[in-house]
C-alpha positions as CSV (number, residue, x, y, z in Angstrom):
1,X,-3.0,72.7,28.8
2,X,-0.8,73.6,32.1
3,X,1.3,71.0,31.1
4,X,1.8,71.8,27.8
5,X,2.6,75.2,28.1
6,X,5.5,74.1,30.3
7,X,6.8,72.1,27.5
8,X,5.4,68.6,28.8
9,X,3.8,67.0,25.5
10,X,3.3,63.4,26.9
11,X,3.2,61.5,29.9
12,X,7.0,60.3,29.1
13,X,8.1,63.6,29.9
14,X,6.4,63.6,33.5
15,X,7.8,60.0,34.3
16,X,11.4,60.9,32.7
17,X,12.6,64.6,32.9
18,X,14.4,65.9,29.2
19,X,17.5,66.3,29.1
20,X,19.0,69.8,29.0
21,X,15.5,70.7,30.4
22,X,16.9,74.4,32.0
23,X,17.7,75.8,28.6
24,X,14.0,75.4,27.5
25,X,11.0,75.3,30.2
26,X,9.9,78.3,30.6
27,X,7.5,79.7,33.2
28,X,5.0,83.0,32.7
29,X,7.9,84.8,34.1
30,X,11.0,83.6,31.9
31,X,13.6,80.4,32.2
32,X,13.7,78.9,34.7
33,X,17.6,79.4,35.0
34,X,17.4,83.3,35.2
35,X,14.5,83.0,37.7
36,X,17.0,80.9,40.1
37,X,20.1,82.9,38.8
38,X,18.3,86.3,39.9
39,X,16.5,84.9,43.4
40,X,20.1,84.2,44.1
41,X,21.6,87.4,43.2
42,X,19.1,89.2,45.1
43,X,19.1,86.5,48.1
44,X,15.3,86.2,47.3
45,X,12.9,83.0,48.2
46,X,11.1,80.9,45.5
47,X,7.7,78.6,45.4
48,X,9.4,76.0,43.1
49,X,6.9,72.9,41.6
50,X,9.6,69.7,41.8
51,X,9.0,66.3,40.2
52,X,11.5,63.6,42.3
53,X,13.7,61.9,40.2
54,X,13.1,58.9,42.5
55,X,9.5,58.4,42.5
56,X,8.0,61.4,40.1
57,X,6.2,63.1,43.1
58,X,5.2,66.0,42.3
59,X,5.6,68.6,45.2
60,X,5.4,72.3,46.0
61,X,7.8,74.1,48.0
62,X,9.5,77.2,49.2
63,X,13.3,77.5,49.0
64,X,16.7,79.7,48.7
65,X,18.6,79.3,46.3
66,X,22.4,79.7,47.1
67,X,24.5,78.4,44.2
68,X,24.1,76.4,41.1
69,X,26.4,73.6,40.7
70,X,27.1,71.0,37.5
71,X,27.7,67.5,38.4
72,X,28.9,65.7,35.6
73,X,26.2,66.3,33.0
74,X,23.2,67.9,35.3
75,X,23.0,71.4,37.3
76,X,21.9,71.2,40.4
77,X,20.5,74.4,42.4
78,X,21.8,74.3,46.1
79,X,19.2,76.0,48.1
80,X,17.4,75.8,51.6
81,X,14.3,73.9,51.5
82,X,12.1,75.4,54.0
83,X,10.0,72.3,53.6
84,X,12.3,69.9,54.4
85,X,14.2,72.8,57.1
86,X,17.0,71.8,55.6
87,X,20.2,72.3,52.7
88,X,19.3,70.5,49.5
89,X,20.1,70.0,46.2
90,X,17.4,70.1,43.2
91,X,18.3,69.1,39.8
92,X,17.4,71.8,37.5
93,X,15.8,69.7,34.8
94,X,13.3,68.8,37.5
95,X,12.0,72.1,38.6
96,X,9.0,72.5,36.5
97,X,8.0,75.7,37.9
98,X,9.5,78.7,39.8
99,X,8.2,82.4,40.8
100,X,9.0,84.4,43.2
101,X,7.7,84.1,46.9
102,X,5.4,87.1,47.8
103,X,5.7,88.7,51.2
């Protein structure tokens, strides 16, 4: 049911992320886009759920978004991974989930 209401119908969808994915997953709070577009506006942090493109690991993490960038036919969010203590790049269509962090 979690799943679902994330727009994930079928395990295809967990193992290969849609296409154009931003413009539809939505999250209690709105797309996904305008969460990450407003967190960076405002310089905010975010607890973002990410499925690996590599492996389809699913993990949770806190980051800060600084810019959203298109390479070739995917947008990527740039942002500081506090995870990872580090700059990273996120494809959007993998970010199944994004709030913002409370202080």
């Amino acid at each position: 049911d979690i799943l679902r209401k994330r727009g994930i119908h079928s395990v295809g969808e967990i193992v290969e992320p849609r296409k154009q994915r931003s413009a539809s997953v939505k999250t209690d709070d709105g797309p996904v886009l305008g969460i990450i577009e407003d967190a960076i506006r405002k310089k905010g942090v975010l607890n973002i759920t990410y499925r690996s493109m590599w492996n389809s690991k699913i993990s949770s993490r806190a980051i800060s978004p600084r810019e959203i960038r298109k390479g070739y036919a995917t947008l990527y969010v740039i942002a500081y991974c506090y995870l990872r203590r580090e700059e990273r790049n996120f494809r959007l269509d993998c970010i199944i989930d994004a709030s913002a962090a409370r202080s």
